[in-house]
N, C-alpha and C positions, 0 to 999 in steps of 0.2 A: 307699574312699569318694570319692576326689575323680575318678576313672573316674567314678563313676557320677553325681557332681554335676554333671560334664558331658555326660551324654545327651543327644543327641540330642533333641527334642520337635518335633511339628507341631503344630498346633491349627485350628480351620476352623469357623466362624459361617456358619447360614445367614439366621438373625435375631438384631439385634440386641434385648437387654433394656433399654428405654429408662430401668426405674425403677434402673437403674447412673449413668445418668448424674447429674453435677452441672456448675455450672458454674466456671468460672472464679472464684479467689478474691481478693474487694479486694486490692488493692497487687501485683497479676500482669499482664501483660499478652501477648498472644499475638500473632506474629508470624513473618515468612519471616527461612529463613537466607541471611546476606548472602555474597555471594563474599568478602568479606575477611577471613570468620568460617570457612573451610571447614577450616581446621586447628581452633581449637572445638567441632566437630562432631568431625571424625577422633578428635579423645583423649575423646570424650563417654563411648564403653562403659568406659574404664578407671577406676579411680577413684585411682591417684596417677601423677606425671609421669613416674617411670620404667619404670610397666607402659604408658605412653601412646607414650614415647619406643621401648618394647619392640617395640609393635606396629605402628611407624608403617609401616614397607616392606607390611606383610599391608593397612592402613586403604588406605595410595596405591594401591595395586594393584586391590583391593576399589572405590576410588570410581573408578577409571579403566574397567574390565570393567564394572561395573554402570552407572555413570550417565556416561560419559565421554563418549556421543554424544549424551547429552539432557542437558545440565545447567543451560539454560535451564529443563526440569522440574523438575532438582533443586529449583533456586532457586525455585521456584512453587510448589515442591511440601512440602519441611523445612522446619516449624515449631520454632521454639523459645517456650517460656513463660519470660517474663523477669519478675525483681523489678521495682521503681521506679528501679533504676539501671543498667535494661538487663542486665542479664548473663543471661544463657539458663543456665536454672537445669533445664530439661528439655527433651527432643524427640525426636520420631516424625513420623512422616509415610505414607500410604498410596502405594502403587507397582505400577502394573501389572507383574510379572514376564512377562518375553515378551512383554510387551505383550499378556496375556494375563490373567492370575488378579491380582485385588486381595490385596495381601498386607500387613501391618502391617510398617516396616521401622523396627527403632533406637531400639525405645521406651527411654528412660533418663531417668532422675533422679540428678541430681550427688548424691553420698554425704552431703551437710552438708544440704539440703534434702529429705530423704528424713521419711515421715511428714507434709506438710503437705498430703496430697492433691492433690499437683500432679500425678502420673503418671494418675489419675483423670480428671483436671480437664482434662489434654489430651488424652486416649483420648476422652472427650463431645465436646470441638471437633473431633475427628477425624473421630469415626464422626455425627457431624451431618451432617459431608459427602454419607454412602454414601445412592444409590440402590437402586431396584430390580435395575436392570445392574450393580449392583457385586458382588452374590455371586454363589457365596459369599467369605467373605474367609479367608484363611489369615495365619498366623503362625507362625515358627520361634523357638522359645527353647531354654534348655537345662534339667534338672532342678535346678541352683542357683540358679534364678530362682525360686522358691517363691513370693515374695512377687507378684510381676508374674504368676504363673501363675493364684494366688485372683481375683487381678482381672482378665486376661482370661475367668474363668470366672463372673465376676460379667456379664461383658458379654456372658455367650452363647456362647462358645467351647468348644470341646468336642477332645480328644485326639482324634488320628487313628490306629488301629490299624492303618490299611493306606493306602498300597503298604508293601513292609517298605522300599525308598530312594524317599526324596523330594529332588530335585533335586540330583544327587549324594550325599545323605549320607546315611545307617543312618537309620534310623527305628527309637528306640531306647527307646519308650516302656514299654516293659515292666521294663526296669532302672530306667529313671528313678522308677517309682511304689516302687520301695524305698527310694531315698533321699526321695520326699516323702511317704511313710508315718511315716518318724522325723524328716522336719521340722516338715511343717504341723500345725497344731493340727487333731486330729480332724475337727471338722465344717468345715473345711477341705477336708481329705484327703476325707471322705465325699461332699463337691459337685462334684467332678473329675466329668465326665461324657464319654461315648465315642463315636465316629462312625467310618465307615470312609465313607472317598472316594468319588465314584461318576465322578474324573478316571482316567485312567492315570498311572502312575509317571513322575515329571517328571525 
């Protein structure tokens, strides 16, 4: 089981569903990540300090190849949603890959804040953003992301069946709808919907 609650997923919007969106909730406020916070951000996918401390050598490496020549972008670009005492309590941010395809990066929600429609609530300030030149948009998650998969499928997002690798990795969508068959609550599971690329394999 835990193979396949790692699968692989792509996903890819060619329109957004605006009636997903809400906004921002009293006592939140939205915001860029600051360069003194970029460790913050690094341990944000884990959810305690020594799966954070686990993966920091993959997180440094990860922000150096990806955003290591642009991070005046970064910093323009990584939002956090914070309480009323500042602390970024979530964040995502939109990213040209290759300076090429809009892609959602890092969406997360700290573990103790989960439930209060803040992963929502920043996916609307986000995708506010997108113009017409921004699709389609794509996003990679994995299939133990259930809960973040309903809600990119709330917002328009749809499984990629093909290429079978997308940007070095399996495209592994076929395993992965077993394990969200026996997680998601049925009409869940029933609103997953499918698309195949009309990019070449990245």
């Amino acid at each position: 089981m835990k193979q396949l609650e790692e699968s692989h997923i792509f996903m890819c919007c060619t329109k957004l569903r605006e009636q997903a969106f809400t906004p921002i909730p009293a006592g939140y406020r939205l915001r860029c990540c600051r360069p003194e916070e970029l460790l913050i951000w690094k341990d944000f996918p884990f959810d305690t300090p020594e799966q954070a401390e686990e993966h920091r050598p993959f997180m440094d490496a990860y922000f150096s190849q990806t955003y290591g020549e642009q991070q005046e972008l970064f910093y323009r670009s990584c939002l956090f949603l914070c309480d009323e005492q500042d602390r970024p309590l979530c964040t995502g941010f939109l990213w040209k890959n290759y300076g090429k395809y809009t892609t959602l990066h890092w969406l997360k929600t700290k573990k103790e804040a989960e439930g209060r429609g803040l992963g929502r609530a920043l996916l609307s300030a986000i995708f506010r953003q997108v113009g017409a030149k921004d699709y389609p948009l794509y996003l990679h998650t994995h299939a133990g992301c259930e809960r973040a998969m309903h809600l990119y499928t709330d917002f328009g997002f749809r499984i990629l069946t093909e290429p079978e690798q997308i940007d070095g990795r399996p495209n592994q969508w076929q395993q992965a709808l077993i394990y969200l068959q026996n997680k998601m609550p049925p009409a869940y599971f029933a609103a997953l919907e499918f698309t195949v690329s009309d990019e070449e394999s990245r």
